[in-house]
mmCIF file of the C-alpha atoms, coordinates in Angstrom:
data_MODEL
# 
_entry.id   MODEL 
# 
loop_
_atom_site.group_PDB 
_atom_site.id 
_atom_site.type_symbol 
_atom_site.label_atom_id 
_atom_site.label_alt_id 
_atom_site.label_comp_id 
_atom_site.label_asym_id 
_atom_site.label_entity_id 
_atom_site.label_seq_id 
_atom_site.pdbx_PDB_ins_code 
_atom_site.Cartn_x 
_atom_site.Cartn_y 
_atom_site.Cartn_z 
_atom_site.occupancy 
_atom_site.B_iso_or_equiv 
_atom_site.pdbx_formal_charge 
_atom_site.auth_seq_id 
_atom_site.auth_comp_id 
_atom_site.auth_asym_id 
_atom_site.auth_atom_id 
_atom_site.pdbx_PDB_model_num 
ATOM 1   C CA . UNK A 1 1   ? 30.686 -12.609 -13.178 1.00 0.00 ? 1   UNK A CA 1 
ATOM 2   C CA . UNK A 1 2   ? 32.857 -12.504 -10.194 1.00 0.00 ? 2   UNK A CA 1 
ATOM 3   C CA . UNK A 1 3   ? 35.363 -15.103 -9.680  1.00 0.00 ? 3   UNK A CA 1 
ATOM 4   C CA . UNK A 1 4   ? 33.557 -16.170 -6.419  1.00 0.00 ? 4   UNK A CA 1 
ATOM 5   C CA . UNK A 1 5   ? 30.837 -17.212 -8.397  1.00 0.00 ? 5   UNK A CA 1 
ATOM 6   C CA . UNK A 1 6   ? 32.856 -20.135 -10.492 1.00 0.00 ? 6   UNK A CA 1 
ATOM 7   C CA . UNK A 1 7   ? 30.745 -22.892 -9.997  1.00 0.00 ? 7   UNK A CA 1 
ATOM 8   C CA . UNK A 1 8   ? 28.205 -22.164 -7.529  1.00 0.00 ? 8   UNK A CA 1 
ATOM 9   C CA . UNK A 1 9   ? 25.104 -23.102 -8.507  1.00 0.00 ? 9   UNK A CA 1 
ATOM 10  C CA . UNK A 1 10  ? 22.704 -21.419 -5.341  1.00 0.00 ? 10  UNK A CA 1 
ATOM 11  C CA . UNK A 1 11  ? 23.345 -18.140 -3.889  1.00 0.00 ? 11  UNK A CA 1 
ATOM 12  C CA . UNK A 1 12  ? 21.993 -17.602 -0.136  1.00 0.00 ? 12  UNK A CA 1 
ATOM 13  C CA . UNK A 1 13  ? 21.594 -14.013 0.964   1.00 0.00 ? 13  UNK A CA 1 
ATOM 14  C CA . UNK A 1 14  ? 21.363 -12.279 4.441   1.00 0.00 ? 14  UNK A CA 1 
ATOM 15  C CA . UNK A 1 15  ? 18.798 -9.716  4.454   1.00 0.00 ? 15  UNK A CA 1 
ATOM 16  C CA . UNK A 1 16  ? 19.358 -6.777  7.101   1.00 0.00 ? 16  UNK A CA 1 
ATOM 17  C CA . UNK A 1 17  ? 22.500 -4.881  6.704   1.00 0.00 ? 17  UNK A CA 1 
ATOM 18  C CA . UNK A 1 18  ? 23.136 -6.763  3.516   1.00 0.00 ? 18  UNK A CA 1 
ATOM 19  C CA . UNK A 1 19  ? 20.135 -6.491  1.202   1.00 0.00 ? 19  UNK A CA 1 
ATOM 20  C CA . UNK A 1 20  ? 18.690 -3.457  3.149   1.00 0.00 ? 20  UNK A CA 1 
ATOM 21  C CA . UNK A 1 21  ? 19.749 -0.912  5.598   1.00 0.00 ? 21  UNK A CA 1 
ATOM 22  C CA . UNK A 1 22  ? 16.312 -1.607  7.702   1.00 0.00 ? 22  UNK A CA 1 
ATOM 23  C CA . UNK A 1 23  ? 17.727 -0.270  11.331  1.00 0.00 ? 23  UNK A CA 1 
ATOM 24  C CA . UNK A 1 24  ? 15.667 3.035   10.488  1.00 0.00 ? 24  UNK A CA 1 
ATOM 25  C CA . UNK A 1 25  ? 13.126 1.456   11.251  1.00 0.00 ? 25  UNK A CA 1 
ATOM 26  C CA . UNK A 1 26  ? 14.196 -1.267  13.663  1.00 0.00 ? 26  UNK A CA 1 
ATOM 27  C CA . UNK A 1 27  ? 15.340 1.693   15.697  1.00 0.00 ? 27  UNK A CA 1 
ATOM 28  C CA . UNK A 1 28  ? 11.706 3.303   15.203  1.00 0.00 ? 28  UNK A CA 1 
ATOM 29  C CA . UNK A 1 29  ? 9.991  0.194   16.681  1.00 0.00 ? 29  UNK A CA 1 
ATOM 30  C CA . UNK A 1 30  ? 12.910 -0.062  19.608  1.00 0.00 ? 30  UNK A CA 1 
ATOM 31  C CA . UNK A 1 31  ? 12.340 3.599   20.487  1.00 0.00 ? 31  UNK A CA 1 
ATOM 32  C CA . UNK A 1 32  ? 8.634  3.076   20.853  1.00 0.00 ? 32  UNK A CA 1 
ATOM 33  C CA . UNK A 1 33  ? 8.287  -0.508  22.507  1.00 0.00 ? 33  UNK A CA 1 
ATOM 34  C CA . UNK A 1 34  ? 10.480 1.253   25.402  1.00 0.00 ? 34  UNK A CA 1 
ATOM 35  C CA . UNK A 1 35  ? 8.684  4.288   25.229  1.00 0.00 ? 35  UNK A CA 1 
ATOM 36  C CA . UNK A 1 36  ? 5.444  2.328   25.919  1.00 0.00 ? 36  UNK A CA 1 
ATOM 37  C CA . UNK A 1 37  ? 7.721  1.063   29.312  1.00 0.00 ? 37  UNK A CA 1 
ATOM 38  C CA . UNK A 1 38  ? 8.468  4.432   30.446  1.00 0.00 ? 38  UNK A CA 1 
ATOM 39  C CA . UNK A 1 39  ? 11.922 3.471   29.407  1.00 0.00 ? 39  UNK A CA 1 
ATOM 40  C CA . UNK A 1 40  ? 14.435 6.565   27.337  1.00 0.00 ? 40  UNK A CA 1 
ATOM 41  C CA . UNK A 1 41  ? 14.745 5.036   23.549  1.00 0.00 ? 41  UNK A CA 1 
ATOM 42  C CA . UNK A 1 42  ? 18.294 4.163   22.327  1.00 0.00 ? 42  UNK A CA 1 
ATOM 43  C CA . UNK A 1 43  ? 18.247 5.757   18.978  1.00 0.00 ? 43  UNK A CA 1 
ATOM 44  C CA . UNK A 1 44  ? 19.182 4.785   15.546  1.00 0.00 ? 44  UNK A CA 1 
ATOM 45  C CA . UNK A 1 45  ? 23.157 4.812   16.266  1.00 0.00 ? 45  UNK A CA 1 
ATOM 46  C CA . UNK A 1 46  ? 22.876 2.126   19.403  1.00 0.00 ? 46  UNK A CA 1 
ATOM 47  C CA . UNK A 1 47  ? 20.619 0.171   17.516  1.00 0.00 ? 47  UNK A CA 1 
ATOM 48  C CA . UNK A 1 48  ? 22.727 -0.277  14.750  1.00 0.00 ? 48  UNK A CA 1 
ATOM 49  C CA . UNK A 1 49  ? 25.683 -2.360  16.913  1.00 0.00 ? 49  UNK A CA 1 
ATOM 50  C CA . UNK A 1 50  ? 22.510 -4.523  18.345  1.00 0.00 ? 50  UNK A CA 1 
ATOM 51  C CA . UNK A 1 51  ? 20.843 -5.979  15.144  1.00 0.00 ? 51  UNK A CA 1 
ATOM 52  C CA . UNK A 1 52  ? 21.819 -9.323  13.826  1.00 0.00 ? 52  UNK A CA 1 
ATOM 53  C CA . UNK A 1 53  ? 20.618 -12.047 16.316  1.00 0.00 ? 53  UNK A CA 1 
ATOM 54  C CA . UNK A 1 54  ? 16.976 -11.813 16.149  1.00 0.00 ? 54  UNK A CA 1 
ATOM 55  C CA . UNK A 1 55  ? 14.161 -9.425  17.427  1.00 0.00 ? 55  UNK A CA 1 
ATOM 56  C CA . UNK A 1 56  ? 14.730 -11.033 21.018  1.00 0.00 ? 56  UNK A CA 1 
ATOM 57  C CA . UNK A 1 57  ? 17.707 -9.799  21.395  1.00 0.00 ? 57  UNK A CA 1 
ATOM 58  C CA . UNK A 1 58  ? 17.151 -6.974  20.013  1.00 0.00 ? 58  UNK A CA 1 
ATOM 59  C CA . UNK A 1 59  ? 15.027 -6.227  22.461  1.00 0.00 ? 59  UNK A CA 1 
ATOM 60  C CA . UNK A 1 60  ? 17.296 -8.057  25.335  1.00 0.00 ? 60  UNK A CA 1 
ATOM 61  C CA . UNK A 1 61  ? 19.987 -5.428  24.381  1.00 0.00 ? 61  UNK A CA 1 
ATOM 62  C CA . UNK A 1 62  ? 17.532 -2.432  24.670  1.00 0.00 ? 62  UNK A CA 1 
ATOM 63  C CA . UNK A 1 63  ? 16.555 -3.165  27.941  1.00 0.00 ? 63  UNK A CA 1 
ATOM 64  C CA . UNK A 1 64  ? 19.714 -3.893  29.144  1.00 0.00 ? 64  UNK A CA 1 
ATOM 65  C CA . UNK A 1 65  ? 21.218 -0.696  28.143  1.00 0.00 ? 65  UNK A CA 1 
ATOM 66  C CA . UNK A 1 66  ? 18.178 1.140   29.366  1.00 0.00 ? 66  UNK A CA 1 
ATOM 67  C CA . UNK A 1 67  ? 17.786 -0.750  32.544  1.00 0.00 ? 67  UNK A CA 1 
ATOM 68  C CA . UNK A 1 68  ? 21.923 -1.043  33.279  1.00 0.00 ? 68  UNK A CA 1 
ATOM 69  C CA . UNK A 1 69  ? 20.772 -4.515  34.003  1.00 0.00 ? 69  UNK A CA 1 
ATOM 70  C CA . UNK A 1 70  ? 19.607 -7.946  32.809  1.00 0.00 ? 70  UNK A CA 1 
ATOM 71  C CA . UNK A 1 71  ? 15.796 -7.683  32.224  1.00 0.00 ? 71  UNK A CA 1 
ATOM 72  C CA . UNK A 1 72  ? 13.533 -10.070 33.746  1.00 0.00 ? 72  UNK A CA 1 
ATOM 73  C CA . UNK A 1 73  ? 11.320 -12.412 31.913  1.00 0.00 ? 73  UNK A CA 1 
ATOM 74  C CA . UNK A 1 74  ? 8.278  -10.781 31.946  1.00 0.00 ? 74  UNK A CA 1 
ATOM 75  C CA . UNK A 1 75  ? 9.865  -7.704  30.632  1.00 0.00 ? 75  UNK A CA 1 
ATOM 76  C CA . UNK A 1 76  ? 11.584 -8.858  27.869  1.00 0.00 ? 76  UNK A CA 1 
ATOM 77  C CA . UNK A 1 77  ? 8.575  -10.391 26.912  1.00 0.00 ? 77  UNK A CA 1 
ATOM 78  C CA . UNK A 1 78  ? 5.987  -7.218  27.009  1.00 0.00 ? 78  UNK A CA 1 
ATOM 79  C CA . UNK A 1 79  ? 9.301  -5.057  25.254  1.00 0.00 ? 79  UNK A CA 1 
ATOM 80  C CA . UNK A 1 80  ? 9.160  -8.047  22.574  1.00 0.00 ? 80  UNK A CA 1 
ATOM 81  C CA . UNK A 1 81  ? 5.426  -8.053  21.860  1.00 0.00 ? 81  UNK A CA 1 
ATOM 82  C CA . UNK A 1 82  ? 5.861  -4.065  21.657  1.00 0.00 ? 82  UNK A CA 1 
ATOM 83  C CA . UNK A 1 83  ? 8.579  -4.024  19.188  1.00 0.00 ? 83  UNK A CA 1 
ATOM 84  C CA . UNK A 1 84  ? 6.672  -6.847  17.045  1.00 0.00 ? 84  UNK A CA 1 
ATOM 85  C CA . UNK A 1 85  ? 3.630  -4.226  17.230  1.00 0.00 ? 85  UNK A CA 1 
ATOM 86  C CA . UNK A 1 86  ? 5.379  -1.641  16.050  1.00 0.00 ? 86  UNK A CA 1 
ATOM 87  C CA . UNK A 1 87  ? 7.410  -2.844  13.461  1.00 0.00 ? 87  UNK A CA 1 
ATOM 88  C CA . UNK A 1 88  ? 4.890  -5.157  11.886  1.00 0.00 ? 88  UNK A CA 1 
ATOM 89  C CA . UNK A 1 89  ? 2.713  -1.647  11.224  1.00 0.00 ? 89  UNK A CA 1 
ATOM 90  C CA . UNK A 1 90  ? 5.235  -1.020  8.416   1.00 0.00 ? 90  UNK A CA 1 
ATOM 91  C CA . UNK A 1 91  ? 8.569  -2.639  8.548   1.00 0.00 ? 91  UNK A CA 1 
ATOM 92  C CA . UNK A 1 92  ? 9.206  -0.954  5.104   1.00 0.00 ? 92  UNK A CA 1 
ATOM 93  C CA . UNK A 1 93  ? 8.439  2.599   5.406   1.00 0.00 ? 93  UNK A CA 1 
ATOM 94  C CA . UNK A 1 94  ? 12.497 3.886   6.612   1.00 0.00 ? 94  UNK A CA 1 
ATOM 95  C CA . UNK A 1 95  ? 14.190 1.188   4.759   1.00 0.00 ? 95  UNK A CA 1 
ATOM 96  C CA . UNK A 1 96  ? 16.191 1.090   1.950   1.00 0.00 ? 96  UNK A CA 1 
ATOM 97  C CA . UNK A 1 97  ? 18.029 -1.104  -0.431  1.00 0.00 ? 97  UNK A CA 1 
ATOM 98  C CA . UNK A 1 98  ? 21.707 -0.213  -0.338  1.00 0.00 ? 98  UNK A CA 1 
ATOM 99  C CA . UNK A 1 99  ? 23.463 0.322   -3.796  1.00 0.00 ? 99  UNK A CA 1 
ATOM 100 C CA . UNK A 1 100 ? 23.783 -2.477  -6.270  1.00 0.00 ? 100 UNK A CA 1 
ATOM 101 C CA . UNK A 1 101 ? 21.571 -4.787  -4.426  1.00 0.00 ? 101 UNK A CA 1 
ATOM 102 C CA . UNK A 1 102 ? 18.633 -4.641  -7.575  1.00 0.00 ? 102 UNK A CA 1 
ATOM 103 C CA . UNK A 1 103 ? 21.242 -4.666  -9.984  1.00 0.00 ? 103 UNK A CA 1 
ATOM 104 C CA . UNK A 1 104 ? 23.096 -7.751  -8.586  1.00 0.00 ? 104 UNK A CA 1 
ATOM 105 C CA . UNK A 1 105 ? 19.444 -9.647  -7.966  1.00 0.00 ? 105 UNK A CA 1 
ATOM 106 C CA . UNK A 1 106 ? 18.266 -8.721  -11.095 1.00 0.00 ? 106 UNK A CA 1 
ATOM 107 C CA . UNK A 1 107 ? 21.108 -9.932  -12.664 1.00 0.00 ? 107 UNK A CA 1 
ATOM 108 C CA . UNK A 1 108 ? 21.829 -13.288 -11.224 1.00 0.00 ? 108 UNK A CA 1 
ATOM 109 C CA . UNK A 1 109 ? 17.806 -14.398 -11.173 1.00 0.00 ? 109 UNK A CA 1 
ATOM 110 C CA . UNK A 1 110 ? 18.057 -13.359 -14.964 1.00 0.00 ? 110 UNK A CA 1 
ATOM 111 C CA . UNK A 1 111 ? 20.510 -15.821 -15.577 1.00 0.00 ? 111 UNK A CA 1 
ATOM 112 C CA . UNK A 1 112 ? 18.715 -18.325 -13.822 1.00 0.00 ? 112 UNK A CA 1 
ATOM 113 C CA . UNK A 1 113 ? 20.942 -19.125 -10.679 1.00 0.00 ? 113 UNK A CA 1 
ATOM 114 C CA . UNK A 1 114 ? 18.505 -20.005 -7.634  1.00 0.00 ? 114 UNK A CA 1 
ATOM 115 C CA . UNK A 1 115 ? 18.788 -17.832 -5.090  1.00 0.00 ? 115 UNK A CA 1 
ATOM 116 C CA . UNK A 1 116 ? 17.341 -17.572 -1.669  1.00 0.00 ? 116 UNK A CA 1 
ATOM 117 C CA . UNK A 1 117 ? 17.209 -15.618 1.505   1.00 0.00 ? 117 UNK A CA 1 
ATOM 118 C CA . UNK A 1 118 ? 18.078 -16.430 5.131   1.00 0.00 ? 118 UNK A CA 1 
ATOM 119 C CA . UNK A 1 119 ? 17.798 -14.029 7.877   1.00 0.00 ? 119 UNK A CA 1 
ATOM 120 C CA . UNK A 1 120 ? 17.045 -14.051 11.438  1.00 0.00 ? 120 UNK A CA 1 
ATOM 121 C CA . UNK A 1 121 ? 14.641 -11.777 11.035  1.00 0.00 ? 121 UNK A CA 1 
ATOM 122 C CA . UNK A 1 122 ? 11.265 -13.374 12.120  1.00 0.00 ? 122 UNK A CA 1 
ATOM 123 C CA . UNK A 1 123 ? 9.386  -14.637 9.174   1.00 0.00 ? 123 UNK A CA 1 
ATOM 124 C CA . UNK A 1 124 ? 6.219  -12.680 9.331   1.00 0.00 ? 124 UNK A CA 1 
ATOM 125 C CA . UNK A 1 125 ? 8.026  -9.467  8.228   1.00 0.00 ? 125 UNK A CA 1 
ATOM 126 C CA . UNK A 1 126 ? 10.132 -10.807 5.326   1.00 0.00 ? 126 UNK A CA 1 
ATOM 127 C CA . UNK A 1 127 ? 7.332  -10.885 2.477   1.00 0.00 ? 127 UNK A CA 1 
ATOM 128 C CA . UNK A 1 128 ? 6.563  -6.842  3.302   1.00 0.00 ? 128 UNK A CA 1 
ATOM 129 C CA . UNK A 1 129 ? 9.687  -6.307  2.694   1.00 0.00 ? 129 UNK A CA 1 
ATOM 130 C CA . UNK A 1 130 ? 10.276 -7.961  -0.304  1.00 0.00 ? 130 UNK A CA 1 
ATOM 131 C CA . UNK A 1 131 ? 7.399  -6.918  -2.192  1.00 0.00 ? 131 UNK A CA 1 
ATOM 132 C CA . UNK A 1 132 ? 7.967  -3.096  -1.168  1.00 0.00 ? 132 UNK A CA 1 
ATOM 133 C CA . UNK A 1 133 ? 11.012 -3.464  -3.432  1.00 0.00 ? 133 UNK A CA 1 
ATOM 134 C CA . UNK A 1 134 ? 9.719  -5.780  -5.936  1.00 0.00 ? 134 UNK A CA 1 
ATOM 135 C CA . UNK A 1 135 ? 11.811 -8.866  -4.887  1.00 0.00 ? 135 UNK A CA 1 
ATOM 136 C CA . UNK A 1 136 ? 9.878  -10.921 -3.876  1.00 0.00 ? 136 UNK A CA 1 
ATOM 137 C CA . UNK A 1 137 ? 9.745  -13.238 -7.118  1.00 0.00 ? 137 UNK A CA 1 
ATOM 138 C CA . UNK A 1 138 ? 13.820 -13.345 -7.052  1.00 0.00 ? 138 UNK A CA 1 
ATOM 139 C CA . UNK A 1 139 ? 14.071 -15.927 -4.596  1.00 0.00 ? 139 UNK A CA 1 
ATOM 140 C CA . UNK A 1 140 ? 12.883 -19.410 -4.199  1.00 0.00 ? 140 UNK A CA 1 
ATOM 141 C CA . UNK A 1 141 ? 12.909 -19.670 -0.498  1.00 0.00 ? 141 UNK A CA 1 
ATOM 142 C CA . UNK A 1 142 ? 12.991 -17.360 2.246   1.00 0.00 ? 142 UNK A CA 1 
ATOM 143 C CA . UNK A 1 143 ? 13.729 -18.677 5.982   1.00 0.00 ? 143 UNK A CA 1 
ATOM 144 C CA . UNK A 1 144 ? 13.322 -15.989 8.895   1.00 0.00 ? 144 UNK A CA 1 
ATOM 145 C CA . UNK A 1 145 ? 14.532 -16.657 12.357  1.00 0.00 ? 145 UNK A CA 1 
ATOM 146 C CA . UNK A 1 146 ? 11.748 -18.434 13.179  1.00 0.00 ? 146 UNK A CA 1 
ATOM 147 C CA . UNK A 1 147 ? 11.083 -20.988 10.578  1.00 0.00 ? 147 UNK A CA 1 
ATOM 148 C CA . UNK A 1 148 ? 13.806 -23.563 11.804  1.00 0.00 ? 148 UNK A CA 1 
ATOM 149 C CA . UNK A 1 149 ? 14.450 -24.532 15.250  1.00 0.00 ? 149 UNK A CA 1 
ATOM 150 C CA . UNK A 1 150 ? 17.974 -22.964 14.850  1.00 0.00 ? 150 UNK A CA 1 
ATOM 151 C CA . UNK A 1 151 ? 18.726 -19.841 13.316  1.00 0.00 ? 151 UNK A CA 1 
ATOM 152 C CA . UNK A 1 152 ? 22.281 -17.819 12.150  1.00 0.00 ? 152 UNK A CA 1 
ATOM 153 C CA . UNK A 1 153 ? 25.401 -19.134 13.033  1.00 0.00 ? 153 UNK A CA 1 
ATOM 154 C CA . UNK A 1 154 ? 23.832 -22.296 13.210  1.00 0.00 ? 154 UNK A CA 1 
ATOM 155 C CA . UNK A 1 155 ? 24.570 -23.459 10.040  1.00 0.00 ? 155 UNK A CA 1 
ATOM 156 C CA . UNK A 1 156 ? 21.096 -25.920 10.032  1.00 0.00 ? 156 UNK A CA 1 
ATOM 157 C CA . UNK A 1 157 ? 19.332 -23.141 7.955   1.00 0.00 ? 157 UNK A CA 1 
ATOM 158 C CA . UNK A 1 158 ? 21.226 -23.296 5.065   1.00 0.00 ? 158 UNK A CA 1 
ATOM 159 C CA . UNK A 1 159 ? 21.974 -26.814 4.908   1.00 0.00 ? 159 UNK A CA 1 
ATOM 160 C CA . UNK A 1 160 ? 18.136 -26.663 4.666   1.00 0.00 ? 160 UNK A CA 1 
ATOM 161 C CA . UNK A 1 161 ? 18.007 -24.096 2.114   1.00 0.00 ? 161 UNK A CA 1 
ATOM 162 C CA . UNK A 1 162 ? 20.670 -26.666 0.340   1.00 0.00 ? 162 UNK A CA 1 
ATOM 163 C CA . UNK A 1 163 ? 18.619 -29.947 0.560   1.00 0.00 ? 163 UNK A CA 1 
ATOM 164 C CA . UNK A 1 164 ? 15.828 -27.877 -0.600  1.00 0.00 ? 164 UNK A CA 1 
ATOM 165 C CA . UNK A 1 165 ? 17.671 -26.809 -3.780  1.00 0.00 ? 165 UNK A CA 1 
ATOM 166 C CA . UNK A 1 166 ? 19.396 -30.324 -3.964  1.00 0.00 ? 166 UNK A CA 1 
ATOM 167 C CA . UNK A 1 167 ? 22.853 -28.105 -4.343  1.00 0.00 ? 167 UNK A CA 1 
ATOM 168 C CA . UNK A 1 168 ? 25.676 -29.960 -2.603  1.00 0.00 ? 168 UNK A CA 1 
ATOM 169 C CA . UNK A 1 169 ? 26.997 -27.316 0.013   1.00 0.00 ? 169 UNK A CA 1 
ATOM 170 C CA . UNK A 1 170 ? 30.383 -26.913 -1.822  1.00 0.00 ? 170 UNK A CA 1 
ATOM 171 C CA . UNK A 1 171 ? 28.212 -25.535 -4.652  1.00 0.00 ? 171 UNK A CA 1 
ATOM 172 C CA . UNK A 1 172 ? 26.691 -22.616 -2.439  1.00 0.00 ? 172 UNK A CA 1 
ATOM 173 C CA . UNK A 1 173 ? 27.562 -18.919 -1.690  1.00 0.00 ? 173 UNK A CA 1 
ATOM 174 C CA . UNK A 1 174 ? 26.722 -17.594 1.871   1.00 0.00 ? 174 UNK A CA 1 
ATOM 175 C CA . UNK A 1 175 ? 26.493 -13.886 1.113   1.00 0.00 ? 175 UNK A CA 1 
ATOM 176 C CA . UNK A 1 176 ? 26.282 -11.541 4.603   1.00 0.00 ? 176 UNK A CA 1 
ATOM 177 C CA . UNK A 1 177 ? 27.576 -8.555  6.302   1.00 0.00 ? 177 UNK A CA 1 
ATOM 178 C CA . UNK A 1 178 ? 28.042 -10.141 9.475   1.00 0.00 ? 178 UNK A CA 1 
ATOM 179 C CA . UNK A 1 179 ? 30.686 -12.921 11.349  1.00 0.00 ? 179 UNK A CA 1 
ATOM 180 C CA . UNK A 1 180 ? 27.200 -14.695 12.253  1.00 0.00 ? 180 UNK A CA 1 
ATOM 181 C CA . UNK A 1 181 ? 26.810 -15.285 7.971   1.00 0.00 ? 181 UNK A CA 1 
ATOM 182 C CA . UNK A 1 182 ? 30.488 -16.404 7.902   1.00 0.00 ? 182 UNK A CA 1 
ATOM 183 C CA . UNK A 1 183 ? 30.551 -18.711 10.318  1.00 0.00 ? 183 UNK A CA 1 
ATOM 184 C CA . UNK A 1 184 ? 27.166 -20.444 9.598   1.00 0.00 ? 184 UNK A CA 1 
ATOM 185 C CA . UNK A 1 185 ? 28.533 -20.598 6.159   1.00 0.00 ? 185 UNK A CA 1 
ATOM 186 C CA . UNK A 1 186 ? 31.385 -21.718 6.742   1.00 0.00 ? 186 UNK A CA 1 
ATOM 187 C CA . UNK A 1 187 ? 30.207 -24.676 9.360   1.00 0.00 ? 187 UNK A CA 1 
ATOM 188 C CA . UNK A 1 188 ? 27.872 -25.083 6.381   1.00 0.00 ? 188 UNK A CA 1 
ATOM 189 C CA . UNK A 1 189 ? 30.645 -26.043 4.015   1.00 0.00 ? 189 UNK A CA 1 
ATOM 190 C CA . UNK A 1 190 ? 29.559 -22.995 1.505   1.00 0.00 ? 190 UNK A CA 1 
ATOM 191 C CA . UNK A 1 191 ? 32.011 -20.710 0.170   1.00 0.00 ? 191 UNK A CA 1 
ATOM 192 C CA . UNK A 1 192 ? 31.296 -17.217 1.890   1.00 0.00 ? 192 UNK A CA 1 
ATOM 193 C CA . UNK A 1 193 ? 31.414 -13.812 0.777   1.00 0.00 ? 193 UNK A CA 1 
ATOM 194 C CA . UNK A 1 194 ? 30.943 -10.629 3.093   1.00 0.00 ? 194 UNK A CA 1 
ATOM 195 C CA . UNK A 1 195 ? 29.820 -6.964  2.294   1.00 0.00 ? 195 UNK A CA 1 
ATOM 196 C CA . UNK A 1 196 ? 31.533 -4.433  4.787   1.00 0.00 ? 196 UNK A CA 1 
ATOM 197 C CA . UNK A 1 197 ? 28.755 -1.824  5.126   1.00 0.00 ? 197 UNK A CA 1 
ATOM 198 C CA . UNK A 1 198 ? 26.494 -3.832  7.340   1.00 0.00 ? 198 UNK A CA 1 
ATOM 199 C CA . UNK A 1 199 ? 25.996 -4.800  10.869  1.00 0.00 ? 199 UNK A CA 1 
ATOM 200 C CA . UNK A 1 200 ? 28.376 -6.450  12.641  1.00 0.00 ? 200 UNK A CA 1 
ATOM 201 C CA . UNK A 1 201 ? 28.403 -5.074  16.320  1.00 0.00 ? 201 UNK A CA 1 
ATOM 202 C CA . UNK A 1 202 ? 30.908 -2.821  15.559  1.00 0.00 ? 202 UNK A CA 1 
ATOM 203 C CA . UNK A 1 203 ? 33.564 -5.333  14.437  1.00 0.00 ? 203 UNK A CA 1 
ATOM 204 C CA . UNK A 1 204 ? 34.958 -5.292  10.442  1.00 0.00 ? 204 UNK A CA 1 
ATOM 205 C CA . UNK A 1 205 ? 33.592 -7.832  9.336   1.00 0.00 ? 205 UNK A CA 1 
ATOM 206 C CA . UNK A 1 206 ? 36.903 -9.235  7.157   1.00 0.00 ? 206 UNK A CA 1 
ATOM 207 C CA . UNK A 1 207 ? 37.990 -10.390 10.750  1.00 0.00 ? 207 UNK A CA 1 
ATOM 208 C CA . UNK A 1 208 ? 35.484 -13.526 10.162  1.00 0.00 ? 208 UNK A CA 1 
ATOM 209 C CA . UNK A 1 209 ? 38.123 -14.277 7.318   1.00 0.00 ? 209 UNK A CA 1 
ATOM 210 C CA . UNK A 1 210 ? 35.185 -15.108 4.644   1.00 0.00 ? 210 UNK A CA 1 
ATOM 211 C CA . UNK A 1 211 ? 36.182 -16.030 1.100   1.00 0.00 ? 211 UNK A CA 1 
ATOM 212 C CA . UNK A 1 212 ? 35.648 -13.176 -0.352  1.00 0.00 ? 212 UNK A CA 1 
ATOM 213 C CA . UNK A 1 213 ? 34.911 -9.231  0.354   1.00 0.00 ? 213 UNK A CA 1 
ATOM 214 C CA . UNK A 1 214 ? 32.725 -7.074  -2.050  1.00 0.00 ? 214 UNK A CA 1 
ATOM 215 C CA . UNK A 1 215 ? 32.331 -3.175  -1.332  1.00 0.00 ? 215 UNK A CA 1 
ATOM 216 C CA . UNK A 1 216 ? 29.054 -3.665  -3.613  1.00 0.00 ? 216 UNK A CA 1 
ATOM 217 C CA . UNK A 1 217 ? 27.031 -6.677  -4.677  1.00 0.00 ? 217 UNK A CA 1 
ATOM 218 C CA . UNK A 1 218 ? 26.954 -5.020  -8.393  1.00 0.00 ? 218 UNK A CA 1 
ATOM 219 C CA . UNK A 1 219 ? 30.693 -6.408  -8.131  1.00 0.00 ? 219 UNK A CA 1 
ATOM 220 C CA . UNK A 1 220 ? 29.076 -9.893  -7.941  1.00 0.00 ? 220 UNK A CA 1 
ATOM 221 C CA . UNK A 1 221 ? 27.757 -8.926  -11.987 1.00 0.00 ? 221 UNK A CA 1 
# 
């Protein structure tokens, strides 16, 4: 196993732009919510540097680069409630897991080290996910941006994901592709460990200085 494993005993995981490259259809959903506003669509490339914070956002970023402004509250609200339509139809059907993702999971749940997800993703669309690729039995608890008051870089979701496991935080891995992972894991007091292929507005993500740097989580087995 890698060396950044030596003595961790839980393994949290980021989901988007770690796990799965899911802006195909994040984009999709973007691209029609403003389409339903008489609004152009960003495309997939824009997208890409927008994901990380939260659907919200996401949407607060498309409407501010199709506006040139700030949106109003009752915009960002109807673009928010489109996107949720849209993506919740099938948040599965673009998305793929990147390379060595099954391999690593399948490996480390084999061996019997907990694992669990935290994304701010909202929580309703995690489980489709999941079971499209068969992974949903590989971890033991799943947050989504929603389930805590907080979400990523707070680092309150994984000190919950910690209490939950009864793992003392030194004994956890924070495993993301973006500096929102790093940081929460590192305010978390977990040992971090970034993937570079992700999303992370546009910024390498070995800036965020975590721990450790893997080109593919099959490096993790």
């Amino acid at each position: 196993m890698h060396p950044i494993l030596n003595d961790i005993r839980l393994v949290t995981f980021d989901l988007d732009g770690t796990l799965v490259d899911s802006v195909p259809d994040l984009a999709a959903a973007v691209d029609a919510a403003l389409a339903d506003l008489d609004l152009a669509p960003p495309g997939e490339p824009r997208v890409r540097d927008w994901v990380g914070n939260g659907s919200l956002r996401l949407m607060e970023r498309a409407l501010r680069d199709a506006l040139g402004r700030d949106p109003d509250a009752g915009l960002l609200a109807r673009a928010h409630q489109g996107f949720l339509h849209h993506y919740g139809r099938d948040p599965s059907a673009r998305t793929r897991l990147y390379p060595g993702v099954r391999q690593a999971l399948d490996a480390l749940h084999d061996r019997g080290l907990p694992l669990a997800l935290v994304t701010n993703k909202p929580s309703a669309f995690i489980a489709p996910i999941l079971e499209a690729f068969g992974l949903q039995a590989h971890f033991g608890l799943c947050l989504g941006g929603d389930s805590l008051a907080q979400k990523k870089p707070d680092p309150a979701p994984l000190l919950h994901v910690a209490a939950h496991f009864d793992v003392s935080p030194s004994a956890c891995l924070m495993v993301g592709d973006s500096r929102h992972d790093i940081e929460a894991g590192r305010a978390a007091g977990f040992r971090t460990l970034a993937v570079p292929y992700g999303y992370n507005h546009g910024e390498p993500v070995r800036d965020s200085a975590p721990d450790g740097v893997v080109e593919s989580l099959a490096e993790l087995v």
